[in-house]
Each structure stands twice: as structure tokens, then as C-alpha cells.
C-alpha positions in Angstrom: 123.3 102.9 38.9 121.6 101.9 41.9 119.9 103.8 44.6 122.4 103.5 46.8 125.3 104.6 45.1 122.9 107.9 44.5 122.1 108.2 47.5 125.9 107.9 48.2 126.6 110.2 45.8 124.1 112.7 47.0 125.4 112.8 50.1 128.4 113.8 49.3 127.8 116.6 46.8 125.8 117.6 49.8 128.8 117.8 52.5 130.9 119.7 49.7 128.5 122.6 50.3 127.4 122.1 54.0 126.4 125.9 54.3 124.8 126.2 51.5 123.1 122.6 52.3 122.0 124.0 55.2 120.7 127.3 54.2 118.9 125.3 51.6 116.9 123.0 54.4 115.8 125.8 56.6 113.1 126.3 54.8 111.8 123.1 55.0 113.0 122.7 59.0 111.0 125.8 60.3 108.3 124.6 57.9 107.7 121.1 59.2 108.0 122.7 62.8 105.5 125.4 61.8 103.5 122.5 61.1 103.8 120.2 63.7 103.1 122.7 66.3 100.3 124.8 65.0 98.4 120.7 64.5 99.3 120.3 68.1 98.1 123.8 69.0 94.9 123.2 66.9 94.1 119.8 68.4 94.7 120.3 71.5 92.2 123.5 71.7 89.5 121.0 69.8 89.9 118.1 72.6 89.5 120.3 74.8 86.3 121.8 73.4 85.0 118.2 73.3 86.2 117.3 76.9 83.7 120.8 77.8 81.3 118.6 75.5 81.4 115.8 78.1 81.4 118.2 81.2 78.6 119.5 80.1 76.1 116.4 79.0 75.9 115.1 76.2 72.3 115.6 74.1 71.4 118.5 76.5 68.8 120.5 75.9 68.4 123.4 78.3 64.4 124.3 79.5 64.4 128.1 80.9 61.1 130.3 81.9 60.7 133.0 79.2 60.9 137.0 79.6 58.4 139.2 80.6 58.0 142.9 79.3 57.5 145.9 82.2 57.6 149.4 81.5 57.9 148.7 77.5 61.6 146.8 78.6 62.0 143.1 78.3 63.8 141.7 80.8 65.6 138.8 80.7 64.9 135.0 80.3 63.9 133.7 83.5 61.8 136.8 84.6 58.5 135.2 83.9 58.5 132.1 86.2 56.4 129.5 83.3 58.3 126.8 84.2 57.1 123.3 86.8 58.6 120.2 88.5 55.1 118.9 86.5 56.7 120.0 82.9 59.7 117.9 83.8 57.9 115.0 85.1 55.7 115.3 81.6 58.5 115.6 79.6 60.5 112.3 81.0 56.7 110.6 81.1 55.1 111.7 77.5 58.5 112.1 75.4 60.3 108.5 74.3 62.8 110.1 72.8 63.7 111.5 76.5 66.2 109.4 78.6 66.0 112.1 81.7 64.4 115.2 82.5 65.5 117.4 85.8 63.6 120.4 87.1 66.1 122.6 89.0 66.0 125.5 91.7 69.3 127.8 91.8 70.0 130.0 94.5 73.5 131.5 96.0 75.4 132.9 99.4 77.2 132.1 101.3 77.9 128.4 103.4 79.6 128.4 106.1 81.5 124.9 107.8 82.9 125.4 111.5 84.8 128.6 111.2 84.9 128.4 107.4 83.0 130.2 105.1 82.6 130.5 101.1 80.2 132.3 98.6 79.1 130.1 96.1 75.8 128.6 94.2 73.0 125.6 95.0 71.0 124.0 92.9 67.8 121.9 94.4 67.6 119.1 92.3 66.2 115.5 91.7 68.1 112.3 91.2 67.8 112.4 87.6 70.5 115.8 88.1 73.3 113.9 87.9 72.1 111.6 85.0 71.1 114.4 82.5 74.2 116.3 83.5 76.6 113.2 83.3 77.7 114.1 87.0 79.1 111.1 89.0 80.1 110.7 92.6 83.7 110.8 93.5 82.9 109.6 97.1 80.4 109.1 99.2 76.5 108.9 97.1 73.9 110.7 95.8 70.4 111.4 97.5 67.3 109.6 96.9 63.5 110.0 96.0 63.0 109.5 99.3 65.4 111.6 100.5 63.6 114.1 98.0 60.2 113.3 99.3 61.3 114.4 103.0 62.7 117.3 102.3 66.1 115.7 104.4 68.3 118.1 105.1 71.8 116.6 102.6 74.0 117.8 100.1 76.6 116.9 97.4 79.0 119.3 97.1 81.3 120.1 94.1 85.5 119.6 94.4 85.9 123.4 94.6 83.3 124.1 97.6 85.3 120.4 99.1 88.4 122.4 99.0 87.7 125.5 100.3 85.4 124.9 103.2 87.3 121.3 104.5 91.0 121.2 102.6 92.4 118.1 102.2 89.9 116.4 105.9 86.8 114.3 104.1 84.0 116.8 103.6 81.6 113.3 103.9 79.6 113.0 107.1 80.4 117.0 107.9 77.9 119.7 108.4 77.5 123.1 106.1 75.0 125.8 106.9 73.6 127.2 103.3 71.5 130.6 104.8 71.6 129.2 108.5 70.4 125.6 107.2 72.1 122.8 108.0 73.1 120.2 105.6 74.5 116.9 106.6 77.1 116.1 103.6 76.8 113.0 101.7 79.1 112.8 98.8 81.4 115.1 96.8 80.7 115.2 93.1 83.8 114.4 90.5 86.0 117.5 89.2 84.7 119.3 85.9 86.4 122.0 85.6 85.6 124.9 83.4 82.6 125.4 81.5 82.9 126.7 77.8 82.2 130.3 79.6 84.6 130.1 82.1 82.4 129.3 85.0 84.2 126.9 87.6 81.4 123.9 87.4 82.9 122.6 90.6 82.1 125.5 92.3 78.4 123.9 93.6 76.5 122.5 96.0 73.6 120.1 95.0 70.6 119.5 97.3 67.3 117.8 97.4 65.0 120.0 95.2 62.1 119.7 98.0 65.0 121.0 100.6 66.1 123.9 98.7 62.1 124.8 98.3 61.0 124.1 101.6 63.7 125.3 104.2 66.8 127.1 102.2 64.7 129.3 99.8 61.4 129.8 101.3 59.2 129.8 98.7 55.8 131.5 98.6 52.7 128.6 98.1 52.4 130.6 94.3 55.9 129.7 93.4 55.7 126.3 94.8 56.4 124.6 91.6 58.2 127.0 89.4 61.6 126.1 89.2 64.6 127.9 87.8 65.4 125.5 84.6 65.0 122.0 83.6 67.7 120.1 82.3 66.6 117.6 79.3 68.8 114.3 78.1 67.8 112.8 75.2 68.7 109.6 74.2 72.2 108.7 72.0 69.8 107.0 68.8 67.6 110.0 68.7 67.2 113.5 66.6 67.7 116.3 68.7 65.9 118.7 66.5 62.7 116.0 66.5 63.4 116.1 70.1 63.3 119.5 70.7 60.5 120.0 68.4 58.5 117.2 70.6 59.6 119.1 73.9 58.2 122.7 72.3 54.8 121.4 71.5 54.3 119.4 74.4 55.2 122.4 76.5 53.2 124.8 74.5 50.3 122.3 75.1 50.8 122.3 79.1 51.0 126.0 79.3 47.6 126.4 77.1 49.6 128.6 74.5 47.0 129.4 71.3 48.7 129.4 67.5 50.6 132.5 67.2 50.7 133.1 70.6 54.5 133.7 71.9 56.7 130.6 73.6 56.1 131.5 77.5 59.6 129.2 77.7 63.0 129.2 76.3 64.5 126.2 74.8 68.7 126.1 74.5 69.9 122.9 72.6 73.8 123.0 73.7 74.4 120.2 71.4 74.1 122.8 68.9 75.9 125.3 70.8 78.7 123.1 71.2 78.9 121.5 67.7 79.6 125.0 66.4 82.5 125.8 69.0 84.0 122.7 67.8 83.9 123.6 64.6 85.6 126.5 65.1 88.6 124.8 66.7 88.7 122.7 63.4 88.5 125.7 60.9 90.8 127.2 63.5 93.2 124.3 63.5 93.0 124.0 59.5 93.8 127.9 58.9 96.8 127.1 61.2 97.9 124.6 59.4 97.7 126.2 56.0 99.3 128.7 57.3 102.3 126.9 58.8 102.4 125.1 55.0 103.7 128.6 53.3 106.7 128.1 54.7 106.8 124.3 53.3 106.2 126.0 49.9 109.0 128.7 50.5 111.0 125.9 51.4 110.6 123.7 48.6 110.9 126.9 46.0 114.4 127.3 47.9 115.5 123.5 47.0 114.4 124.3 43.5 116.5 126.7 43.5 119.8 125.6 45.1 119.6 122.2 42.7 119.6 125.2 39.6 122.2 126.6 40.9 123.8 122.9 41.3 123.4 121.3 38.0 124.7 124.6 36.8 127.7 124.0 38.4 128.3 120.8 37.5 127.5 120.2 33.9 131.0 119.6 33.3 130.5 116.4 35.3 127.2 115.8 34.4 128.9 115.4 30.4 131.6 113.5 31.6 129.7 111.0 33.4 127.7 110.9 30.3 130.5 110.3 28.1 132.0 107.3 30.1 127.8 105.5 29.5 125.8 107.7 32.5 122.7 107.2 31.3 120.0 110.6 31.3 117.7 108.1 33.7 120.6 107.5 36.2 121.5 111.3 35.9 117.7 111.8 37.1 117.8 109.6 40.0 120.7 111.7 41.4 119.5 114.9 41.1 115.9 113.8 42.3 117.7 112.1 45.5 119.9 115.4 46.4 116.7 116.9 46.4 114.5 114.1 48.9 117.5 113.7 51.2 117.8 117.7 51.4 114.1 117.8 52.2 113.7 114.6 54.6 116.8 115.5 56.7 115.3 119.2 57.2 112.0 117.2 57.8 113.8 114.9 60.8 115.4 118.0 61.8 111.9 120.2 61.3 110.2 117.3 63.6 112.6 117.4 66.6 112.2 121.3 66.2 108.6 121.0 66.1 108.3 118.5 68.9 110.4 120.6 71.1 108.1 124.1 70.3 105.1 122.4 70.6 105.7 121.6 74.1 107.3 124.5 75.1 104.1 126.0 74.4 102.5 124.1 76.2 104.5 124.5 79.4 105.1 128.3 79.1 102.0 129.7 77.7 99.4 126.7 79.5 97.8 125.4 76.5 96.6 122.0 75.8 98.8 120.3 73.4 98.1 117.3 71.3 100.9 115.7 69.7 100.0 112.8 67.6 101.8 110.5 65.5 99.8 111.1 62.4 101.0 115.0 62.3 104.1 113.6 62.7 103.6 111.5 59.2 101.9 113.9 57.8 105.0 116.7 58.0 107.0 114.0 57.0 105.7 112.7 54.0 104.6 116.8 53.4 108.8 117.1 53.7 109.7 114.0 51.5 106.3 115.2 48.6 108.2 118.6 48.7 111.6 116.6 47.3 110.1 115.4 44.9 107.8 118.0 43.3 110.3 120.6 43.8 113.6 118.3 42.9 112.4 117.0 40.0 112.4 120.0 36.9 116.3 120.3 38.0 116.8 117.1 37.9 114.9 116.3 34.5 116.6 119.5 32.9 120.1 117.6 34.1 119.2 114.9 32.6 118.1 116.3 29.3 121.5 117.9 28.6 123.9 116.5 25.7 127.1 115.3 26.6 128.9 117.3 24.1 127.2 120.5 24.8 128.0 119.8 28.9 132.1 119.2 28.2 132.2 122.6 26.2 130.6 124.2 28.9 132.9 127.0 30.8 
């Protein structure tokens, strides 16, 4: 007997029992949609994770001033200014493993553009800002050393800040006030979006670090050049624990720190940080998954059991077909084939239901969903594995019966 003619044959042994048929493939339809969407739900949270990665910078290493202790409580990180513009320029200069190196001055309040006004942050910064934090212009340009040198009195703002102060008019060429300065706008800064915290990253205005020193903050001559943090890039072919290791030393040396003596400075390697969010959307995504599979397994321990139940029934016609030269092989076949179709056609039916779920999530509850075609294989082949495995003890035990035994049988 060929395939087809089983697979004819299967298919209509199937239709006699179309209730049973398809309380038999539930199983294997809500598993296969279990699947597919919890994948989607799982990759979708890790690309976005890794898009954060990219907002961020990629091979970031964070430089901040280290905490000082008063009144037997230590404060913060940032409370003992131990920072320089000098330890940046060092860094970048000293450091080959380095590709940028920003010093940065952060301050807040509120900026105010003809009769609109909005609270937000600024961060004085050099040109190598937007390098070692993988910012780009979306229109208009950046400042430059010059520009940095004068102390000229310009700004790139962030899409947020664009938005709320000008709408949908061209912020470039306008005027903002940050603490009664005024700042000629230059260029607006491409979207970000949220960092991994849920800070709006858009939500900034950028400014010549001189500027921000000079005539917006005010600084005393003794914090001339402290700054805030310094933002470290290091190139794509080198270690980042060598780098930082390189960094520590070379700052340690700068601030005259003895052996044993305290770090005056904190270092934050994000590349770190992030590596081990991501791989907590992948364990995430993988529990999911296994997860989803129980009801693949329930599902295929239900076929088991419906073929039982269907070579019971028919081992009247299994001895007859026996008797007129069946062979136990072609007897098999049929069996195993009830069994695959059963499980592929709740796996076509599991993938529209799947397909359908996952992007209702998407739309109702706002997540990121990542559908791809390999998932799709994957529950597929899962479906069609499941067939087989769970198909083929009924189907070997059909086989194995003796024609005489399978006339007699009442």
C-alpha cells in the first residue's frame, strides 16, 4: 500500500469520528498556539532589550565621582566631586583601547521658548557626546570645539523637549532660555525612547560643556573642572574588562590614590549591565516556551490515547484486511499516518490560532511582538515529532496482532 491510499484511508476513519477527531487535536492546537505566542512574547521583550542596548551605546563604560562619608553616613555616588574634563582628555589620550571619552555636566529646570515652558534636564558636553553615546542628529548639526572653546551660547535638544516647547514648527534657528540664558537652537537629536529604567532619553537638552560651566551653572573657580560623569566608548575589537581595568589604574594614578587606599571614583560597565538583562529575556523567553510545551505533551498523550481506543475498535478490520494479504508493515503506516495528520492539522490549525493571539497581544496589552518564521517551523515540526512519537506504540501494537485472533474478536 502506498502513502497515499493511507493517507486516504486516514482521512476517512478520521471524518467517521469528527468529534472525537477534534477533541483529540485540541491538545495539540492550544499547544502549538501556546507556543507560538509565548516565542513571540519572549522575543519580542529580548529585541527590545537589545534595541535599549543600542540607545544606550554600545561598549559604555560609565565614570562617576565617588561618595563621601559625613556624620558617620555615606552619601551617595557623586557627593565627592573627584572627577575632571583632564581625566577624560587622559583617558581618550593614554588608553588605545579607548575610541571616545566625554566629560559631562548635568543640571535641570526649567526652559522656557516664547510663552512655552517645560522642566526638564541639560547636560554640558563635548563633541565626543554624541559619539560615545551613539546619538545622531535628526536635523540641523552638532556644536564644535570651537563652539566649545567660546563658550557660544547653542543647544541640541532632544525629540521630547522639540515637542513640547515648539510642536510640530522647526525648533532649529529658535531661542530657549535654560535659567534665564539664552540658547540659539542648532539641531534636534534622533528619538531614543526609553532607557532600560524608564527614563524618557529624549527628554534633554545638550549644550557646549564650557556653556553649561560658564553662564547656565555658575560654577565656583574650585569646581571649575569637576564634572558630573564621563562617558567612556571603547572600541568593538577590545576587552571591556582589560578596558576597564586600564581606565581604574590610570585613574587611580591621576588622583594619587596609595595601594589600599579606596577608589575616590565609580566605574559602571553597562555592557555588563545589559548583557545580564538580556539574558534574562532569554531564560525568560525559554521558561515560556517550556512551559507552553506541556500542553504539546498533554496533547500528544491524548492522540496516544484516542488511536488505543481506535485500533481497539477496529481489530475486526484490522484481521480482515490481514486475511485478504494486508501486510503488518502496511497496517503500521496507517495507524502512524491517522496519528501525523491528527497532529499536523491541529498544528495548521494551532499556528493560525497562535498567529492570531500573538498579535492580539500585542495590540491590546502594548507589547513588542516578534513573530518569526522559524517559531513557526519549529511548532510545526514540534506538531508533526508529536505524530509520530505518540502514534507509533498504537500503531506497532496494530500491527503486531494475528489475523485469526483479530476476526474472533467481539
Amino acid at each position: 500500500m502506498n502513502i497515499l491510499a493511507s493517507i486516504r484511508i486516514a482521512l476517512r476513519a478520521l471524518r467517521v469520528n469528527k468529534l472525537r477527531s477534534a477533541l483529540t487535536m485540541l491538545g495539540i492546537i492550544i499547544g502549538v498556539a501556546a507556543v507560538i505566542t509565548m516565542i513571540a512574547v519572549g522575543t519580542g521583550a529580548r529585541a527590545r532589550v537589545e534595541d535599549q542596548i543600542k540607545t544606550l551605546g554600545s561598549n559604555l563604560i560609565i565614570i562617576l565621582s565617588g561618595s563621601v562619608t559625613a556624620g558617620g553616613a555615606r552619601l551617595g555616588a557623586g557627593s565627592q566631586p573627584s572627577i575632571t574634563e583632564e581625566d577624560a582628555y587622559a583617558i581618550q589620550r593614554e588608553i588605545p583601547m579607548v575610541q571616545a571619552a566625554a566629560p559631562a555636566l548635568r543640571g535641570g529646570g526649567q526652559v522656557v521658548a516664547a510663552n512655552n515652558n517645560w522642566s526638564t534636564v541639560f547636560y554640558g558636553v563635548t563633541p565626543e557626546y554624541f559619539e560615545a553615546r551613539q546619538w545622531t542628529i535628526a536635523t540641523g548639526k552638532a556644536f564644535e570645539p570651537l563652539e566649545v572653546q567660546g563658550a557660544a551660547k547653542v543647544a541640541v535638544i532632544g525629540e521630547t523637549v522639540a515637542r513640547s516647547l515648539f510642536g510640530d514648527a522647526d525648533p532649529v534657528g529658535q531661542v530657549v532660555r535654560v535659567r534665564k540664558v539664552p540658547l540659539t537652537v542648532i539641531g534636534t537629536l534622533e528619538r531614543k525612547g526609553q532607557s532600560l529604567i524608564g527614563q524618557d532619553q529624549d527628554d534633554v537638552i545638550l549644550m557646549p560643556i564650557s556653556t553649561a560651566r560658564n553662564r547656565v551653572l555658575g560654577y565656583s573657580q574650585a569646581k571649575r573642572r569637576n564634572v558630573s560623569n564621563i562617558s567612556v566608548k571603547v572600541r568593538e575589537d577590545a576587552d571591556m574588562k582589560e578596558a576597564e581595568e586600564e581606565i581604574r589604574n590610570l585613574l587611580r594614578q591621576r588622583h594619587r590614590l596609595q595601594a589600599g587606599q579606596d577608589d575616590d571614583f565609580i566605574l559602571r560597565n553597562l555592557s555588563e549591565v545589559l548583557q545580564a538583562r538580556e539574558q534574562s529575556s532569554r531564560v525568560l523567553a525559554l521558561l515560556l516556551a517550556a512551559i507552553a510545551s506541556v500542553s504539546l505533551l498533554v496533547g500528544g498523550i491524548g492522540i496516544m490515547n484516542i488511536m488505543l481506543v481506535s485500533v481497539t475498535e477496529r481489530t475486526r478490520e484490522i484481521g480482515l484486511r490481514m486475511a485478504v494479504g494486508a501486510r503488518a508493515h502496511d497496517i503500521l503506516v496507517q495507524f502512524l499516518v491517522e496519528a501525523i495528520t491528527l497532529a499536523l492539522i491541529g498544528g495548521l490549525l494551532g499556528i493560525m490560532l497562535g498567529v492570531v493571539g500573538s498579535y492580539s497581544i500585542g495590540h491590546f496589552a502594548g507589547w513588542r511582538i516578534e513573530l518569526r518564521p522559524e517559531s513557526i517551523a519549529l511548532a510545526v515540526g514540534s506538531a508533526g515529532a508529536i505524530g509520530v512519537f505518540f502514534g507509533f506504540y498504537p500503531a506497532r501494537k496494530a500491527s503486531r496482532l494475528l489475523p485469526i485472533e483479530a476476526l474472533r474478536y467481539e
